[in-house]
BAFILUM-665332 format. One line per 3 residues: their letters; for each residue z, x, y of C-alpha. Coordinates in Angstrom, 3 decimals, padded with zeros to 6 digits. Last residue first. Example, Ala and Ser with C-alpha at 12.3 -4.5 7.8 and 13.67 -1.06 7.14 Angstrom:
residues 2
SA	007.140/013.670/-001.060; 007.800/012.300/-004.500
***
This chain:
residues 318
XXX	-012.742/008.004/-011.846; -012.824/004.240/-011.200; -015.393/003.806/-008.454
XXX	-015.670/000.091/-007.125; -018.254/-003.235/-006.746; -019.065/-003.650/-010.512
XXX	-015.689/-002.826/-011.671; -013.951/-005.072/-009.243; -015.388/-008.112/-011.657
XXX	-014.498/-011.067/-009.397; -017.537/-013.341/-010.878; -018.877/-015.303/-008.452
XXX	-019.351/-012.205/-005.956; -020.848/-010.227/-008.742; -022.748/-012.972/-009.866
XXX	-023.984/-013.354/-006.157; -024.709/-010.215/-005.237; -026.844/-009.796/-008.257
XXX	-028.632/-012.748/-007.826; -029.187/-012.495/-004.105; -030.455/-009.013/-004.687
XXX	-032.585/-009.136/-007.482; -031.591/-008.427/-010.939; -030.979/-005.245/-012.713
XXX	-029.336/-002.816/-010.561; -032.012/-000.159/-010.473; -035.320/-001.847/-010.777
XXX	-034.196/-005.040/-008.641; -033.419/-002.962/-005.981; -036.594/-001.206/-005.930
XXX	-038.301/-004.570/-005.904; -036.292/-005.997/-003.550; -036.427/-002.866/-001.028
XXX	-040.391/-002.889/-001.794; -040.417/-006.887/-000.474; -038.291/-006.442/002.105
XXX	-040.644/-003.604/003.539; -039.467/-001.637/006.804; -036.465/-000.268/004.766
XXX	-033.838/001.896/006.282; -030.416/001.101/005.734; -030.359/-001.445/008.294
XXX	-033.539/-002.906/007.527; -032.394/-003.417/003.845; -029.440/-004.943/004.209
XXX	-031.241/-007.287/007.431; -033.376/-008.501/004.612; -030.893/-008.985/001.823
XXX	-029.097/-010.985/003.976; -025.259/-009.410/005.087; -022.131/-010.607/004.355
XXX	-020.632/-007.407/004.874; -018.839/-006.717/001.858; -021.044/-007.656/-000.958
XXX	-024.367/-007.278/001.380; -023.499/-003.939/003.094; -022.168/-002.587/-000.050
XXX	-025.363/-003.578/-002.132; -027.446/-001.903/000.900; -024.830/001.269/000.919
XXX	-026.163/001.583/-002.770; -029.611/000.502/-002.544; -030.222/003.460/000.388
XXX	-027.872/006.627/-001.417; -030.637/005.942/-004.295; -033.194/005.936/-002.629
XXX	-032.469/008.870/-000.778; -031.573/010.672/-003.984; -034.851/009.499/-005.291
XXX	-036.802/010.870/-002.110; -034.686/014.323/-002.430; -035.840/014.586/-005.743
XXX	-033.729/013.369/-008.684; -031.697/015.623/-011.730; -028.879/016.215/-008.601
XXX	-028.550/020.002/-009.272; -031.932/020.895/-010.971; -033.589/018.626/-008.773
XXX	-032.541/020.181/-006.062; -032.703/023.372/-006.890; -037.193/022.802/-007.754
XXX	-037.463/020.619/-004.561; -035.822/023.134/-002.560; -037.830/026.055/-003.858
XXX	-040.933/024.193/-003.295; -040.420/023.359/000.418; -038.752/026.911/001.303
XXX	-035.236/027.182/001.654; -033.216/027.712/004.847; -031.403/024.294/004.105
XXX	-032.478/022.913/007.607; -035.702/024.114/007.070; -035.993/022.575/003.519
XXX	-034.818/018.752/005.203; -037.378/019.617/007.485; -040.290/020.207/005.595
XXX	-039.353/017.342/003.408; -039.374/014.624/006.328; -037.433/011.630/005.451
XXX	-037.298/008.599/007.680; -033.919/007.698/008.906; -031.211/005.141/007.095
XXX	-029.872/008.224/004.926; -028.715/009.943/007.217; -024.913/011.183/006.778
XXX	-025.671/011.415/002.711; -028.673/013.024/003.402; -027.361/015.931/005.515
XXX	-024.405/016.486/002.617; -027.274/016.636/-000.215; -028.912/019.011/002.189
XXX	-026.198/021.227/002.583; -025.206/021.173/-000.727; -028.734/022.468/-001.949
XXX	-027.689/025.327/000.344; -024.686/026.042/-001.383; -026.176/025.300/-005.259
XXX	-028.923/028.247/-003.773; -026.296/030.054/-002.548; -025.846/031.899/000.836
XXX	-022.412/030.077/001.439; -019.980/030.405/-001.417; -018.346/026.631/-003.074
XXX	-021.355/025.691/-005.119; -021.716/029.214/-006.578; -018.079/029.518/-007.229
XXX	-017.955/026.281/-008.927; -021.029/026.976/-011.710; -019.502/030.603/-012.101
XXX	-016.004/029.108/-012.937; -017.535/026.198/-015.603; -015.984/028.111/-018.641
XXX	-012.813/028.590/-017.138; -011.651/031.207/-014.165; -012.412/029.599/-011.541
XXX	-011.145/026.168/-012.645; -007.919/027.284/-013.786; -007.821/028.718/-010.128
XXX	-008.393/025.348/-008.733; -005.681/023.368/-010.994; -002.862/026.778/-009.725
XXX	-004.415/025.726/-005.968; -003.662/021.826/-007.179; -000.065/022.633/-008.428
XXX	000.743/024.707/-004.842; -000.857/022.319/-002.789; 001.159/019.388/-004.460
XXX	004.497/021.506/-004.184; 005.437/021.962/-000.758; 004.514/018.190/001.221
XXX	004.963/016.293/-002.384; 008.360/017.190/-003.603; 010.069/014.635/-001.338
XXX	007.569/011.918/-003.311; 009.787/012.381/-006.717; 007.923/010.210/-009.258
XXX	004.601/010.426/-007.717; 005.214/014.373/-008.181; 004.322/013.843/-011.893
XXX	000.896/013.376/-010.922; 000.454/017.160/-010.101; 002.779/018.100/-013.429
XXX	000.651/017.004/-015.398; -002.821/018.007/-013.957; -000.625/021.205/-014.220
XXX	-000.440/020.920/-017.887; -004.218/019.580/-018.344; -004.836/022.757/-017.036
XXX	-003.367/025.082/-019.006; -003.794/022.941/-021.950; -007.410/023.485/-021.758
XXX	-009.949/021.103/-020.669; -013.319/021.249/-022.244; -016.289/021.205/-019.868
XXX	-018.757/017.984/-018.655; -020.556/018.715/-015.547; -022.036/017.564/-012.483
XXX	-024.168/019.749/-009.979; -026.405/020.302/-012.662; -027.746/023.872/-013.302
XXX	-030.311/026.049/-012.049; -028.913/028.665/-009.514; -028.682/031.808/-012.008
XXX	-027.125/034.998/-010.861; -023.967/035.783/-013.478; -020.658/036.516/-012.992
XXX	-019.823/034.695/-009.535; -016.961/036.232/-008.005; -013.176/035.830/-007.629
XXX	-012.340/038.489/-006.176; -008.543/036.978/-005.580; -007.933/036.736/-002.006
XXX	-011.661/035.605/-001.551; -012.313/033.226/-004.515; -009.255/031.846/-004.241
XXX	-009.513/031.034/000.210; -012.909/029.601/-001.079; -011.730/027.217/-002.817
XXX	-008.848/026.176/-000.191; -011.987/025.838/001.827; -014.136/023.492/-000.187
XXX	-010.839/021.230/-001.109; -012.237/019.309/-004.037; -010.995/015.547/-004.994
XXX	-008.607/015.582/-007.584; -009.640/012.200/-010.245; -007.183/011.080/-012.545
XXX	-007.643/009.151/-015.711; -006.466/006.431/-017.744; -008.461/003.464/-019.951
XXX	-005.432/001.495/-022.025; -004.409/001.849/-025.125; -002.499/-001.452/-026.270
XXX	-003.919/-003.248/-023.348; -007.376/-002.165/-024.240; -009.972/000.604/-023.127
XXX	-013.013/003.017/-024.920; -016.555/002.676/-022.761; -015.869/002.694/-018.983
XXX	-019.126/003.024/-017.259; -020.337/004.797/-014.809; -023.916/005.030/-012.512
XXX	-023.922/007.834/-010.093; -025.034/008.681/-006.596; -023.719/012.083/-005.975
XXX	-021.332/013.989/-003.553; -021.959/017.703/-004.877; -019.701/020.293/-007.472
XXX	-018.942/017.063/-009.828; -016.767/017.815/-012.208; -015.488/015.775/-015.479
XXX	-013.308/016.831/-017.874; -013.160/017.135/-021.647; -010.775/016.075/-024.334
XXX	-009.509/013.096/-023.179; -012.817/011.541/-022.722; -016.851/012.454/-021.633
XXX	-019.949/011.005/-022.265; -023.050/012.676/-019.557; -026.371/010.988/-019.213
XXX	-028.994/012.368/-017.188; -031.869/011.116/-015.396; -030.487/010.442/-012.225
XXX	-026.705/010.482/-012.531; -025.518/008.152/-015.290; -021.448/008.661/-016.429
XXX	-020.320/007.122/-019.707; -016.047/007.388/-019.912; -013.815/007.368/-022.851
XXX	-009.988/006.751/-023.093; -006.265/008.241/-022.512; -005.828/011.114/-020.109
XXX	-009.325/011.286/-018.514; -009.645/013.976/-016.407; -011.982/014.125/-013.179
XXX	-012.602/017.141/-011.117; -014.726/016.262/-007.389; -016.902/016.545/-004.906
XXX	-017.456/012.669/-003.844; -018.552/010.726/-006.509; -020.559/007.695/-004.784
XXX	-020.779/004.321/-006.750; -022.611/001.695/-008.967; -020.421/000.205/-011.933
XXX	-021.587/-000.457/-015.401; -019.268/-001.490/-016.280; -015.852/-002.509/-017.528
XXX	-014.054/-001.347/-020.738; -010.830/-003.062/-020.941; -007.072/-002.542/-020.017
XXX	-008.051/-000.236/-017.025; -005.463/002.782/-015.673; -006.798/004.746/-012.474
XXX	-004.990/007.516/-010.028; -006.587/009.346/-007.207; -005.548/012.985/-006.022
XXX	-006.572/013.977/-002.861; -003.157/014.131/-001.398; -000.334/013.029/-003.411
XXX	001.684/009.972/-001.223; 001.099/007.173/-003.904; -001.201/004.172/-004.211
XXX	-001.363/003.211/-008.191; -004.842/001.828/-008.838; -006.474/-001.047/-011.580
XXX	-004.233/-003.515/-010.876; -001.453/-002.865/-008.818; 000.601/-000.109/-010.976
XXX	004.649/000.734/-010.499; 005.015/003.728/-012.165; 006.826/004.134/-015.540
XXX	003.463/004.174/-017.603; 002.176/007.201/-015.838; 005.165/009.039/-016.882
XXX	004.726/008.670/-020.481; 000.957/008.881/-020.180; 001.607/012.420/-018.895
XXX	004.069/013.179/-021.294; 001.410/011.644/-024.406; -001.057/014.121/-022.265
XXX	000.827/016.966/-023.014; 001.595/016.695/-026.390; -002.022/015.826/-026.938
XXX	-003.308/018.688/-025.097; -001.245/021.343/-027.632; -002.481/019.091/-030.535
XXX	-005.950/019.695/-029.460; -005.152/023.649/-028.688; -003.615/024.325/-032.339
XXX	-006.802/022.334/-033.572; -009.342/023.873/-032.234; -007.711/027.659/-032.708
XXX	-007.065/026.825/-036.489; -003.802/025.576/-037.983; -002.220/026.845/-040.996
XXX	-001.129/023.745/-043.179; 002.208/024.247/-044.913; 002.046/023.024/-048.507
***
């Protein structure tokens, strides 16, 4: 008997077909370890052959799709699953927590990661009045959405220009424009427009999240951090939150034990002069703090990390 398909599953097995070409092309390249270093700007490539995690890192602004695989992401108090279905965007830079829950060497963990182009947004939005449809500022500035086999199709043929580099300088901007637009105009499209226009709430939120990230080792004065976002104290506690599910001290925080654990894994550095350098005057509250969000305390941690050569607990894999 001939099996009528519904709209689900006509548009699952429309993805699949695509992604099994994507994974088909993917397999051909020449990997070194976890990354594949090619020529396509703002596009990052990962394959992993078992889940690894968790992992501490900054996502940059950002649209994440996982070709073959699972993926656990942690951003302040909120945990988001995603996979080959869905993908992954992050509208802000964010400290997040990830984890890589579904990989082997017979099906390997895959994904891409396009990092945003703020302008080239907002060149789309502009030349094709491409406006937000609704008014309301309180939502995450990460979020899961289904992808459709529109734009799983151009993901496609984005990384398929690895293959033939000479492509790369006119098509690239052309196939990540057509990824934008698909964007835009998808469920997630107001979300994205409001993050990209100035005069926002999610815009001026950005602006503080992007002052933060640039000085993070200085003391933190509220009043103004809210001035330089032309928002009042409250208001910019209450977006803020709502975008980055922490206050500005937590994303500080945050942003602080993360360069710290850099400084010390990379650099070399004590855990004392890590913590002075990104801002602490109390070794003893940067331990403890540390030890709350990584686990262990610093010494141990770096050192089983260090010990151990797991990449996954020092790197991003998108």
């Amino acid at each position: 008997m001939e099996r009528i398909l519904t709209g689900v599953e006509s548009l699952k097995e429309q993805t699949a077909g695509i992604r099994s070409r994507i994974l088909d092309v993917l397999a051909q390249l020449p990997w070194d370890g976890v990354n594949f270093k090619h020529e396509i700007p703002g596009l990052s490539l990962y394959r992993v052959v078992e889940p690894a995690g968790p992992f501490f890192t900054m996502y940059e602004p950002s649209l994440s799709v996982i070709i073959s695989g699972s993926k656990r992401v942690r951003v302040g108090d909120e945990t988001l699953v995603y996979d080959a279905s869905h993908f992954f965007l992050t509208t802000i830079g964010l400290p997040m927590t990830g984890q890589i829950c579904e990989a082997s060497k017979v099906e390997p963990y895959v994904a891409a990661q396009l990092r945003l182009d703020l302008e080239a947004l907002r060149r789309l939005i502009a030349n094709h009045d491409l406006h937000p449809t609704d008014t309301s500022d309180r939502d995450r500035g990460v979020v899961v959405g289904r992808v459709t086999p529109e734009l799983y199709d151009a993901f496609g043929r984005l990384i398929s220009l690895a293959n033939s580099p000479g492509d790369i300088p006119f098509m690239a901007n052309h196939i990540q424009n057509e990824i934008y637009y698909r964007l835009l105009t998808g469920e997630q499209g107001a979300r994205l427009r409001r993050f990209a226009l100035a005069g926002t709430n999610s815009n001026r939120v950005a602006k503080a999240v992007a002052w933060l990230k640039e000085n993070y080792a200085m003391p933190l004065r509220i009043e103004a951090l809210a001035e330089m976002a032309n928002m009042g104290v409250s208001t910019l506690h209450h977006h803020f939150h709502a975008m980055t599910a922490m206050s500005p001290l937590q994303f500080q925080k945050h942003l602080r034990l993360h360069h710290a654990r850099e400084l010390m894994l990379t650099g070399s550095l004590d855990a004392a002069t890590a913590a002075l350098r990104v801002g602490y005057e109390s070794p003893t509250q940067f331990s403890r703090e540390y030890r709350r969000m990584f686990g262990h305390p610093p010494l141990r941690d770096v050192r089983a990390i260090l010990n151990s050569g797991d990449s996954s607990s020092r790197n991003s894999v998108g």
